[in-house]
N, C-alpha and C positions, 0 to 999 in steps of 0.2 A: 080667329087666330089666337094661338095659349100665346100670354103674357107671360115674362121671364123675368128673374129679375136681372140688372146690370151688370149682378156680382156676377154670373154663372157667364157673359159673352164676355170673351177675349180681344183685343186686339193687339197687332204688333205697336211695340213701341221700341223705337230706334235710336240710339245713343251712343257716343264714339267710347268706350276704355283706353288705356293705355295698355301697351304690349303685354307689363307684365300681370294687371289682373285678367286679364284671358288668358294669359295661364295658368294662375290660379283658378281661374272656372275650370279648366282643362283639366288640370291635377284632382279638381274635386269630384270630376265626370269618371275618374279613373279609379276610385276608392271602390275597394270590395265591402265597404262597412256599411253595405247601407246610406250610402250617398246620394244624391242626387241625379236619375239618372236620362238628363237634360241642363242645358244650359239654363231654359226656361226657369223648370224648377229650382236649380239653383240659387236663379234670380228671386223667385219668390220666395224661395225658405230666407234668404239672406237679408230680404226687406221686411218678413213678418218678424224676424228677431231684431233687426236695428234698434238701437232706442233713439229712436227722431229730438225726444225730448233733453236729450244730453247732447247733443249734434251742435255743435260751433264750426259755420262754415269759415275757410280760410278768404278774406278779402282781400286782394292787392288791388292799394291804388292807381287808380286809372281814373286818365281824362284825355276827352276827345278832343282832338285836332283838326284843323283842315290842312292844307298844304297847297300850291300848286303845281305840277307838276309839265312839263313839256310833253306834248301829244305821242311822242316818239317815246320817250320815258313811261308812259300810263301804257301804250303799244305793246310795250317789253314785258309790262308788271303782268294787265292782263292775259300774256299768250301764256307766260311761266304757270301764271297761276292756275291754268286751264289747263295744263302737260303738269303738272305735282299736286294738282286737282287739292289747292290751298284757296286761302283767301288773301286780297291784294296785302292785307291788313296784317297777315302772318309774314307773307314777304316782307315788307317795309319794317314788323318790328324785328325780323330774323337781321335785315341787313342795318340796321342800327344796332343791334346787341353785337355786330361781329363789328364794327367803328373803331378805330383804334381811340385809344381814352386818352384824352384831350386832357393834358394838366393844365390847372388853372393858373394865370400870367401872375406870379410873385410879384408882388407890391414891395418897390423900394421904400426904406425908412429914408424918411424925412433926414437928411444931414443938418449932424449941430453944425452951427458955426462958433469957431473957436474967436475967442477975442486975446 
């Protein structure tokens, strides 16, 4: 059996974008200039130019919780989640971002007492 190296097999590798850079993939597949002409290659031309080494990922804080929830309530979360083909995780912080905002109980001052 000839040996190969790593570099020469491919496999797929699968990753969710958001709407609008697959457009832009799409927009680049459409270029008469000499463009890329595959989503693939696009992808690879665009990761052999990235500079990794200037790349400041954005972090938002985040911390896990447990909660409990009633068996009929987790019933609802998992069937949703299973028909919008999300996770329960996405439901629960979609329906807390949509919570109406809760102002906090104003503190009375302390009354003087007059003499």
């Amino acid at each position: 059996m000839a040996s190969t190296s790593a570099s020469s097999h491919s496999a797929p590798l699968t990753f969710d974008l958001p709407a609008d850079l697959i457009d832009k993939l799409q927009a680049s597949l459409r270029s008469d200039e000499g463009g890329p002409k595959s989503v693939s290659e696009a992808v690879r031309t665009a990761v052999s130019q990235f500079d990794f080494e200037a790349f400041e990922p954005e972090r938002d804080q985040h911390r896990q919780i447990s909660v409990r929830l009633p068996a009929d309530v987790r019933a609802t979360l998992n069937r949703v989640a299973r028909r919008k083909r999300v996770s329960l995780g996405e439901l629960v912080r979609a329906a807390l971002e949509a919570m109406p905002q809760v102002k906090p109980a104003k503190k009375k001052a302390a009354a003087k007492k007059r003499r």
